[in-house]
C-alpha positions in Angstrom: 47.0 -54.2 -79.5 43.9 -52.8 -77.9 44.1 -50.6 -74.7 42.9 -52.1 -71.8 41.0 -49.7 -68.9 39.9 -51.0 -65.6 40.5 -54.0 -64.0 43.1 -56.3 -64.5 41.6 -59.8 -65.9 41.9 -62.0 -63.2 43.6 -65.4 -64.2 41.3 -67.7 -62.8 38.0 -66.5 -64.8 37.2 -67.3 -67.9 36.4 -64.4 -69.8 34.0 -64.7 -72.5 34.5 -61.8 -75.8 31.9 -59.2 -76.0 32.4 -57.3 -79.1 29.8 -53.8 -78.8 29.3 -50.4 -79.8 28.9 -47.0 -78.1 28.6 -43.7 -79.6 29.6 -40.0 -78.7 26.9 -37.8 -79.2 26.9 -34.1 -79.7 24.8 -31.7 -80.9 24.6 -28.0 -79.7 27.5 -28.1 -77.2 26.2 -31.0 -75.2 25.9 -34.9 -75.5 23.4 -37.3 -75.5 24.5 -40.5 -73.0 22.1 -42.6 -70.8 21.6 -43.2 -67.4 21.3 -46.8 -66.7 19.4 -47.4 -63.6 20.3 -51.3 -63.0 22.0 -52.9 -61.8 23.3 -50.0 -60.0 22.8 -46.1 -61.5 25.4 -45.4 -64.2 26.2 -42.9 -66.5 27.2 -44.5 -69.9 27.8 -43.9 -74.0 24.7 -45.0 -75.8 25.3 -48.8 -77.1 25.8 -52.1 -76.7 26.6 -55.8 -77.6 26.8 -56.7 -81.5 23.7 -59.3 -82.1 25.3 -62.5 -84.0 25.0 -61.6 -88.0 24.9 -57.7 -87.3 27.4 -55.4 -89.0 29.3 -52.7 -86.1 27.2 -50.3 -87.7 23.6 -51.5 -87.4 24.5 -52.3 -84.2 25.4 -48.9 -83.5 22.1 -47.5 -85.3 19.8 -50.1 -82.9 21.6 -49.5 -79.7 21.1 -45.9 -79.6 17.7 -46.3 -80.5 16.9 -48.4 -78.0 18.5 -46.1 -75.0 18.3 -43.3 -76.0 14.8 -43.0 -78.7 17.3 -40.7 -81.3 18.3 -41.7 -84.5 21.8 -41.3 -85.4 23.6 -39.8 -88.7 27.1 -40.2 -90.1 28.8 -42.3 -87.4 32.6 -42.6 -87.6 34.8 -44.5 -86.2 37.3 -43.2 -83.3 39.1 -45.8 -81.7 38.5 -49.3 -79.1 39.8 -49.9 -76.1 38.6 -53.0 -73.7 37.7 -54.0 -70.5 37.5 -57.5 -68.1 34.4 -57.2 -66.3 31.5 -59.2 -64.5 28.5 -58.7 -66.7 25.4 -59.4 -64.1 22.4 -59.3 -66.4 24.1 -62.0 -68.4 26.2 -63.9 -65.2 29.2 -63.9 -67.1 32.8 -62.7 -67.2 33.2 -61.1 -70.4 36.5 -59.0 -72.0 34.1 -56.1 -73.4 35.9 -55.1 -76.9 34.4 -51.6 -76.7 34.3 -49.2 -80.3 33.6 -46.1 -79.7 32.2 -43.8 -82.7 31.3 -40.6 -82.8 27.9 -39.9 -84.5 25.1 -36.7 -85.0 22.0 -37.3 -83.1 19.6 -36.8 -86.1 16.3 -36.7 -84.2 14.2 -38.2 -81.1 11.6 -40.9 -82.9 10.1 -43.0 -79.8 11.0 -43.2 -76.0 13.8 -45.7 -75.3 12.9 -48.7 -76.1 15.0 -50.5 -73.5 13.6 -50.5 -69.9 16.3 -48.2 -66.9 17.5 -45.8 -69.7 17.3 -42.6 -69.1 18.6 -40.1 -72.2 20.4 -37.5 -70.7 22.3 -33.9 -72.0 25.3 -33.5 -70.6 28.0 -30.7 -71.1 31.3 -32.9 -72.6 33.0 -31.9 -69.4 30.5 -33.1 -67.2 30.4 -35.9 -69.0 34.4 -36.8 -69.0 34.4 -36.5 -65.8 31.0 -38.5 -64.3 30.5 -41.5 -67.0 30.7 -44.8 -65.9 33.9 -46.1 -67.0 37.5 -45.1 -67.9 37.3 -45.9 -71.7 34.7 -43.7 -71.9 35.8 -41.0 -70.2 39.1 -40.9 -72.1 37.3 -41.0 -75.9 35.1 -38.3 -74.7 37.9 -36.2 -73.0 40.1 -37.0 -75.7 38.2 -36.2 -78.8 35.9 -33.2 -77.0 37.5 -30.8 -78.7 35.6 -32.1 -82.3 32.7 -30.9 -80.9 
């Protein structure tokens, strides 16, 4: 059984599954996570949903492109945990399946490709403490001490 963070799923919605990706980042004592700027300003693990046909890992490898403009090496696997939320940009209820990997930020090739990301450094304290959701703060917290 996966652990659930956040809210409790409400019996009346229909919650539609979300599989995605979201990496930890570090690299000289710090790590790399985005601000997203809409719908409302949230700090958040690089990554996203799983396109249909596309393995965990190329998801992984696209997503943090996209928010963040860095390529990513030697992702691992850490753990999932998931979440019953109210996806605006999508208007759907969705039970987010969230795996979280921990990866090296190789090198910055382009700007974010995806429009309100803002790449950000942030000491792994900082960041277990202001990130957006519960999930990720407990991966970070719990595996900070790798990096």
């Amino acid at each position: 059984m996966i652990r659930r963070f956040g809210e409790q799923p409400n019996p009346e919605k229909r919650y539609t599954p979300r599989p995605g990706v979201y990496a930890i980042l570090p690299r000289d004592g710090q790590l790399l996570v985005t601000l997203q700027k809409e719908p409302e300003p949230e700090l958040q693990l690089p990554g996203g949903g799983i396109d249909p046909g596309e393995s965990p890992i190329e998801a992984l490898h696209r997503e943090v492109h996209e928010e963040t403009g860095w390529s990513i090496a030697h992702p691992r696997r850490l753990g999932a945990f998931r979440r019953f939320v109210y996806m605006p940009e999508y208007d759907m209820w969705a039970e987010k399946i969230c795996m979280i990997y921990m990866a090296r930020p190789a090198r910055q090739i382009a700007p974010p490709r995806e429009a309100g990301h803002i790449p950000l450094w942030l000491a792994p304290e900082v960041a277990a403490r202001e990130l957006g959701n519960d999930g990720d703060r407990h991966f970070v917290s719990l595996f900070s001490k790798l990096f």
